[in-house]
C-alpha positions as a printed Julia matrix, in Angstrom:
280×3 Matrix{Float64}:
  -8.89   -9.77  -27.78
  -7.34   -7.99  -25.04
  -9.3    -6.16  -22.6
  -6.78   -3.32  -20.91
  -7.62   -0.67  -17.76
  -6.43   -0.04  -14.85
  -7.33    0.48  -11.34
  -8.94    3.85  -10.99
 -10.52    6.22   -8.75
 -13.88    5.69   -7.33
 -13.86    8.87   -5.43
 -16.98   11.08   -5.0
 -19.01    7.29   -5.59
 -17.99    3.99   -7.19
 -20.44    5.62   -9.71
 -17.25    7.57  -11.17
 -15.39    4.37  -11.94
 -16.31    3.51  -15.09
 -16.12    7.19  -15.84
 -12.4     7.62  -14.79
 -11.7     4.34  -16.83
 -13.23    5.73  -20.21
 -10.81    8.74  -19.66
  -8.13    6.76  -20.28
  -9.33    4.65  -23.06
  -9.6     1.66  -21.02
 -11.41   -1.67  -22.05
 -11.43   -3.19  -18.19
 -10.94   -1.67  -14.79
 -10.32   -2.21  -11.49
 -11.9    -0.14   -8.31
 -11.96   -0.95   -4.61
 -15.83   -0.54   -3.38
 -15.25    1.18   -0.37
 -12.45    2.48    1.31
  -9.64    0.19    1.74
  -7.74    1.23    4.97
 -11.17    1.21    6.61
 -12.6    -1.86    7.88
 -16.37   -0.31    7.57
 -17.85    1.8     5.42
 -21.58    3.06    4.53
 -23.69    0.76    2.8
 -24.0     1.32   -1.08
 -26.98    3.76   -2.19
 -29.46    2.27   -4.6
 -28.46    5.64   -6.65
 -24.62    4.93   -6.95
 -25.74    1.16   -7.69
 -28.34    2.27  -10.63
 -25.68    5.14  -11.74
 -22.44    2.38  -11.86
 -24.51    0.07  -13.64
 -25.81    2.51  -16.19
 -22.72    4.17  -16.74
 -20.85    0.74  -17.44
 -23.1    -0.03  -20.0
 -23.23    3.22  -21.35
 -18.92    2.93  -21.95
 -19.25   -0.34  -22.86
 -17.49   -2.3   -19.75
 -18.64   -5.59  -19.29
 -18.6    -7.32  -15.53
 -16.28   -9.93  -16.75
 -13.87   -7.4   -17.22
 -14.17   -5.45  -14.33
 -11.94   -6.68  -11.19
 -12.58   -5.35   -7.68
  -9.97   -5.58   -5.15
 -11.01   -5.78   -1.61
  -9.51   -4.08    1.59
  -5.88   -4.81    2.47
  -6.97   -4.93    5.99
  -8.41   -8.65    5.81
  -6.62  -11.0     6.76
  -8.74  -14.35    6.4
  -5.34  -16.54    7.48
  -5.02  -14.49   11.16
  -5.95  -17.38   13.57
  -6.8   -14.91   16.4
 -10.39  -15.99   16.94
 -12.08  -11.93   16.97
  -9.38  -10.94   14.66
 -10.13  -13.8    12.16
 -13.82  -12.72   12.65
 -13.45   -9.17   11.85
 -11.55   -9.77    8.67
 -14.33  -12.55    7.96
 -17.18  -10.51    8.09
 -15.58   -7.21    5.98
 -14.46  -10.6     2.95
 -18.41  -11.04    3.07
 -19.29   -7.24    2.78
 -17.38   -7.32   -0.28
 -18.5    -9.61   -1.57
 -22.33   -8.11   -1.16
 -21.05   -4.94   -2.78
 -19.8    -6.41   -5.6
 -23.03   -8.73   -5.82
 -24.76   -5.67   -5.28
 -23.12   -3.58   -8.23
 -22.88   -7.02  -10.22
 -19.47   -7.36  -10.44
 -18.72  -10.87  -11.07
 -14.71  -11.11   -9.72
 -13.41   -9.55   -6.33
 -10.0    -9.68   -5.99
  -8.53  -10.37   -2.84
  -4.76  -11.26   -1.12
  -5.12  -14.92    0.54
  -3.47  -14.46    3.61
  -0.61  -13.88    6.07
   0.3   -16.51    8.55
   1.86  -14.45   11.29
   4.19  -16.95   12.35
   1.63  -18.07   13.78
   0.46  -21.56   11.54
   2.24  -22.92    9.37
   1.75  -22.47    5.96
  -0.34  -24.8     4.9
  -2.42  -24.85    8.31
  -3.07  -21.07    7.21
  -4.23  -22.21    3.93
  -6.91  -24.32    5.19
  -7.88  -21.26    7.13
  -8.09  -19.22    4.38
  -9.65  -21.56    2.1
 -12.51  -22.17    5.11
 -13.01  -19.18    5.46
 -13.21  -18.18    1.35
 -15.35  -21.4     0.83
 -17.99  -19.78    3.86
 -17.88  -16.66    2.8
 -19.1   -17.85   -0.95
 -21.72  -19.57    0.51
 -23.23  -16.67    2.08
 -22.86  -14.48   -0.88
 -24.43  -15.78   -4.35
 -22.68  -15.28   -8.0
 -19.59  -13.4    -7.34
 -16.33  -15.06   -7.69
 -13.31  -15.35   -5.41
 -10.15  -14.39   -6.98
  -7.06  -15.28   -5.36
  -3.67  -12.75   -6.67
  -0.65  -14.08   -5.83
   2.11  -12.68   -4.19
   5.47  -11.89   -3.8
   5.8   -13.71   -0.82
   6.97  -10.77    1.34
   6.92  -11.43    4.98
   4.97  -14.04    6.13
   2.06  -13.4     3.25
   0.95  -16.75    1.26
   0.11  -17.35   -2.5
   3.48  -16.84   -3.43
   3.99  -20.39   -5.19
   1.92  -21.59   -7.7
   1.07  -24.72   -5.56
  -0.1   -22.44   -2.97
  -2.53  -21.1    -5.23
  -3.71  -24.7    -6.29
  -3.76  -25.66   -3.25
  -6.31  -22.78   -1.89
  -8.3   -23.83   -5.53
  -8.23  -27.46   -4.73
  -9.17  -26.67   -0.51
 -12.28  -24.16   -1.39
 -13.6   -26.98   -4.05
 -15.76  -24.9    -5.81
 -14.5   -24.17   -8.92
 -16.86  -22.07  -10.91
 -16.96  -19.33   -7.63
 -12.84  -19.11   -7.15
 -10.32  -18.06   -9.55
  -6.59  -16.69   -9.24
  -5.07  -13.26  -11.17
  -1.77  -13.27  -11.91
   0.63  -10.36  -11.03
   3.46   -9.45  -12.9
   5.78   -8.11  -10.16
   4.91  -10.05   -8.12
   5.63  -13.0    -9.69
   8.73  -11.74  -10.39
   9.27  -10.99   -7.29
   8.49  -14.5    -6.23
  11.16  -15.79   -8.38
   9.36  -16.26  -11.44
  11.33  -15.3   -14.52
   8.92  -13.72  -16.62
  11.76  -11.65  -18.56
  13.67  -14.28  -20.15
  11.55  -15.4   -22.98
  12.61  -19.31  -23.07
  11.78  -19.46  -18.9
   8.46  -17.26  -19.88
   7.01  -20.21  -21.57
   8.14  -22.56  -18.6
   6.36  -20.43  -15.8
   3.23  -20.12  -18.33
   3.68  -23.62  -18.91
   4.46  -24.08  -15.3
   1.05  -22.33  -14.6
  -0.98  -24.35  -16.48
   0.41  -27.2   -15.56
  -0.34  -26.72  -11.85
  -2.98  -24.12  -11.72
  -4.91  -24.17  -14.73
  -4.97  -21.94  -17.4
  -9.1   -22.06  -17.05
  -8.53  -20.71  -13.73
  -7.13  -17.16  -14.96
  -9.62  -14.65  -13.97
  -7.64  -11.62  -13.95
  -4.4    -9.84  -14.67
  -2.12   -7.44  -12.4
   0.16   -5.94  -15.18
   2.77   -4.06  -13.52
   6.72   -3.63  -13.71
   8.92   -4.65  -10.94
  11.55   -2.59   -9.18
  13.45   -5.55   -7.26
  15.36   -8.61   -8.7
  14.08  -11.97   -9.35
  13.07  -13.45   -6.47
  13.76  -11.0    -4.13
   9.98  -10.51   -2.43
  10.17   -7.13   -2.77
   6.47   -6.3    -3.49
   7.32   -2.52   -5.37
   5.81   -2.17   -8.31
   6.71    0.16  -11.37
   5.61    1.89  -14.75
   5.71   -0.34  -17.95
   8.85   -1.0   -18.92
  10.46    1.28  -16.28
  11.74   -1.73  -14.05
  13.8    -5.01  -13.78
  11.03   -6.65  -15.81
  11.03   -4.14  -19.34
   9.42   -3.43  -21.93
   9.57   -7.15  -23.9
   8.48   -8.74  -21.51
   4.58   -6.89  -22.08
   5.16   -6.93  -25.23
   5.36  -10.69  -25.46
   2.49  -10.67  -22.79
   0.11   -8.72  -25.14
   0.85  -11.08  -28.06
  -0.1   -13.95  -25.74
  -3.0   -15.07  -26.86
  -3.09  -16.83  -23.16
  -4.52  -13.07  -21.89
  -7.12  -12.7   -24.01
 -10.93  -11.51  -22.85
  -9.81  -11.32  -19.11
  -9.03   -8.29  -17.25
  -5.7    -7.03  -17.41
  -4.91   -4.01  -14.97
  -2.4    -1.88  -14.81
  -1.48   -0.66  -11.28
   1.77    0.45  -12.01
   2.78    3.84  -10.06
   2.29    6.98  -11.96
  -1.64    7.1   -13.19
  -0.97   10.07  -15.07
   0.69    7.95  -17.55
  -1.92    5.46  -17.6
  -3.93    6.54  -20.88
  -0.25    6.27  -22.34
   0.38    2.58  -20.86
  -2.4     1.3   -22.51
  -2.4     2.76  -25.79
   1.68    1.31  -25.62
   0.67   -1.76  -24.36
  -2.47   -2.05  -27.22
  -0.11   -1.21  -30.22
   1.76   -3.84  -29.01
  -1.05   -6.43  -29.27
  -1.26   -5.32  -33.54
């Protein structure tokens, strides 16, 4: 069974997320905890916690399908000492909030290099940093996304990915979602449908199928492989409208999140119905 959202609003509380999901007929969702351009933010209210848990489980959204995302400010592979600290610390805060609201998965960008370390210096960083981090905060689950590979940001490769997996060594507290575009973006040909089953297979083979926490579902406006981290509506980019629709007959996506953060949310109640009929 699939379980489709996307990531909404949590504005006015992170109480309103599961509300703004159910708007648009989703099944999953994702929501950033606090704001995500700000490294701090106030701590959570016992009220928004009691009012997000009781309104998940009034619209019938289960934690393993909801995906948090954490701020785009951390940086857990900057090898500045305070800098690596300060993007330490908010990765732990996160993590409490989503312990906090019991959200299971947090969703998170490895890391960017700088040209500073080389790449897989920075991943040792990064996983050192994820594998602390999870043993300061109990029960929530580390999800690494991969990415285009844009500038000098890792988890583009799927051996990067296995590589942070294999580094962290905890296996049931990390995980990996998979986005579309950027994957795509990354030079993985998710359009074609014979190379689809080799980068699934591909996956698998080097990742681990039982390490697919999460999905990004979004369209891609640049070519393959050209690390152009832009994302699109369904079937409104280079990647189309097969390509989901194979996707949502994948039985390989079933009972994980999948998210849509694709760039028009007032078509996003229409995404998922398309995307759902497609799974029939």
């Amino acid at each position: 069974m699939k379980f489709i959202g996307a990531h909404v609003s949590c504005g006015g509380g992170v109480e309103n997320a599961p509300l703004n999901a159910s708007a648009i007929q989703a099944k999953a969702f994702a929501l950033f905890t606090k704001n995500q351009r700000q490294w701090t933010a106030p701590p959570l209210t016992e009220t928004s916690i009691a009012k997000f848990k009781h309104n998940c489980e009034k619209l019938g959204f289960s934690s393993d399908h909801i995906l948090a995302h954490d701020s785009y400010l951390i940086n857990l592979g900057n090898s500045d000492k305070d800098k690596h600290a300060q993007s330490l610390s908010a990765f732990i805060d996160e993590l409490w909030r989503c312990n906090l609201l019991g959200i299971k998965l947090l969703n998170f960008h490895p890391g960017s290099h700088l040209k500073v370390l080389s790449e897989d210096d920075c991943l040792k960083l990064i996983a050192e940093s994820v594998r602390y981090a999870l043993n300061e905060v109990p029960d929530v689950v580390a999800v690494f996304e991969n990415t285009a590979g844009q500038g000098t940001n890792l988890g583009y490769s799927f051996e990067q990915l296995a590589r942070l997996l294999e580094l962290v060594d905890m296996p049931n507290r990390t995980g990996v979602c998979l986005d579309t575009c950027h994957a795509f973006a990354a030079g993985y040909d998710l359009k074609n449908a014979e190379n689809y089953e080799k980068v699934m297979s591909d996956f698998d083979r080097i990742v681990g199928l039982k390490n697919l926490r999460g999905v990004h579902l979004n369209d891609a406006k640049g070519i393959l492989g050209g690390k152009l981290d832009r994302h699109d509506s369904i079937g409104h980019g280079s990647l189309g409208n097969e390509t989901f629709e194979r996707m949502m007959k994948d039985t390989r996506f079933d009972n994980i999140p999948i998210i849509l953060e694709t760039i028009d949310d007032t078509i996003w109640k229409q995404e998922i119905a398309q995307l759902y009929s497609w799974c029939e």
